[in-house]
C-alpha positions in Angstrom: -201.0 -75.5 -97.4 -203.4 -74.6 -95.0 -206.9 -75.9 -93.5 -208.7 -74.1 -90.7 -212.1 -76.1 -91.4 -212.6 -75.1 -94.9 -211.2 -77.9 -96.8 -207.2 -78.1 -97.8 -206.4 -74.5 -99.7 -202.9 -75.0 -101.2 -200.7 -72.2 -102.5 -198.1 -72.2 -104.7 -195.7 -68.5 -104.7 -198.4 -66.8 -101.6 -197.8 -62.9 -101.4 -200.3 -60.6 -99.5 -201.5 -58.0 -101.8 -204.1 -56.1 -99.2 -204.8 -56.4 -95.6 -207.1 -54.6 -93.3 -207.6 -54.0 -89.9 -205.8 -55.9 -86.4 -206.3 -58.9 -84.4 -204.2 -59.9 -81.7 -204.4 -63.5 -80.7 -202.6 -66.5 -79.3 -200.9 -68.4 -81.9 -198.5 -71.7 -81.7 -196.5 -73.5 -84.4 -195.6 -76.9 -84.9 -192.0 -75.7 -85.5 -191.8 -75.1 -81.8 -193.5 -77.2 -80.1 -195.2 -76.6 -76.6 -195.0 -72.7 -77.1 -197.4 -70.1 -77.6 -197.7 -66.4 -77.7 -199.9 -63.2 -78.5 -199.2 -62.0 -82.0 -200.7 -59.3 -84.4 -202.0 -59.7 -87.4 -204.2 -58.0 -90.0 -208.1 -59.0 -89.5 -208.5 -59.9 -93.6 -206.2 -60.5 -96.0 -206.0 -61.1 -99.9 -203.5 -62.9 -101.2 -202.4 -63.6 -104.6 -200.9 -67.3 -105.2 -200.9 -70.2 -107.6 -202.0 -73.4 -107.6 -200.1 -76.6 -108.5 -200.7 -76.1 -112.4 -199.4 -72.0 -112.4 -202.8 -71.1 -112.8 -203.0 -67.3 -110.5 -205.8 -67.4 -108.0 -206.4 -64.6 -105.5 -208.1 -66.0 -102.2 -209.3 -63.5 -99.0 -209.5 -64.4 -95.6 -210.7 -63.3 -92.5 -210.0 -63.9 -88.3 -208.7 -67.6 -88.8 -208.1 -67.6 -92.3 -206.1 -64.7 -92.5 -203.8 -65.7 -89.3 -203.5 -68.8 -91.1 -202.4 -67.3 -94.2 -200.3 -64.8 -93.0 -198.5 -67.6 -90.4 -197.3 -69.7 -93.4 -196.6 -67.4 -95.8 -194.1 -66.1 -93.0 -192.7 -69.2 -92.7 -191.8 -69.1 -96.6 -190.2 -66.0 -96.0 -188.3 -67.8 -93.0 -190.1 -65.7 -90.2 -191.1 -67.4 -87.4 -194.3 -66.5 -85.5 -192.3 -66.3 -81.9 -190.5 -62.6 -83.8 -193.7 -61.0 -83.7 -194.7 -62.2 -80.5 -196.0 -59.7 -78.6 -195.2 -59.6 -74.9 -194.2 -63.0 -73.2 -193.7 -66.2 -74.6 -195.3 -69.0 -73.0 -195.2 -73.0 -72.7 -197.6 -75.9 -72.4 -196.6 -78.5 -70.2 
């Protein structure tokens, strides 16, 4: 599940099919609390899912969205966003 101002966008099974181009921005997790880093990610995604019924939907996303995206469906594939942190971790006090 994810919501980055758009309304709840649930997804059942998530796999990136395309993505295109880089962004590199600071990104935090409730899984760790009170740390951030820089990660890359692509710039727009599409990714194929389903919703709660098995019905296939494809949804794209860009900046935000695809972060977003990308983010969870790493956490489904037990990846963390702290391993692709690039250069130092930090923490919020």
């Amino acid at each position: 599940i994810i919501d980055v101002g758009e309304g709840v966008l649930e997804l059942v099974n998530p796999v990136v099919e395309a993505e295109e181009g880089v962004q590199e921005e600071t990104e935090g997790c409730l899984s760790c609390p009170g740390e951030y880093g820089t990660t890359k990610r692509p710039m727009k995604v599409t990714v194929r899912a389903q919703d709660r019924n098995g019905n296939t939907f494809t949804v794209e996303g860009e900046g935000l969205k695809a972060r977003a995206l990308c983010h969870e469906i790493d956490h489904l594939n037990g990846i963390l966003y702290k391993d692709k942190v690039i250069g130092s971790m930090g923490k919020v006090n």
